[in-house]
C-alpha positions, -999 to 999 in steps of 0.1 A, spaced: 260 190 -113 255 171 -81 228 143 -81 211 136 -49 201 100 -36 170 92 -20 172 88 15 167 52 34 136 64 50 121 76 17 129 47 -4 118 21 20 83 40 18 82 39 -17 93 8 -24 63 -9 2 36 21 -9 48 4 -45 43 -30 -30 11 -20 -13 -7 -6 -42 0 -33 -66 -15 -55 -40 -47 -37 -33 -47 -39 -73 -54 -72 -73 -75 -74 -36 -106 -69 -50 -105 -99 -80 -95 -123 -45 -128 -114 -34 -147 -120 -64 -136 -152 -61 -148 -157 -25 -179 -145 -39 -177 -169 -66 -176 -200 -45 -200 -180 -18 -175 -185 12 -179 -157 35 -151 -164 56 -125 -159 27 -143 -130 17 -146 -112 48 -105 -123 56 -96 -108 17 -121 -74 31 -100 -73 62 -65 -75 49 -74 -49 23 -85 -28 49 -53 -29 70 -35 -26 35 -55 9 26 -41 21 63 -9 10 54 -11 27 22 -21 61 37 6 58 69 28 54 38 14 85 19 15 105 47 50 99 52 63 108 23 43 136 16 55 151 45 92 142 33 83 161 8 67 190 24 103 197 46 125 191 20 135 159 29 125 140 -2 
């Protein structure tokens, strides 16, 4: 029986969506502790980056979901 690998393109995407999640995991915590310490700015840059993470995440999603979709996966 013949395994097959994953695919550059597909890992890559996994791997960072992997990288990604974990990350927006732990996003909200660095914003409590803006909060904390009531400093907007380092609240509003942690709101931001998560933000541009959770587009990252879905660009990611989409991706492979559409791997998936045409076989590709």
């Amino acid at each position: 029986m013949s395994e097959k690998t994953l695919g550059d393109n597909p890992y890559n995407a996994v791997h960072q969506l992997t990288k990604t999640l974990e990350f927006l995991s732990h996003v909200d915590k660095y914003i409590g502790d803006a909060q904390k310490i009531n400093n907007a700015k380092i609240e509003e840059m942690w709101k931001i980056i998560k933000a541009d993470r959770e587009k990252h995440a879905n660009l990611l999603k989409e991706f492979l979901l559409t791997e998936m979709k045409e076989n590709r996966f």
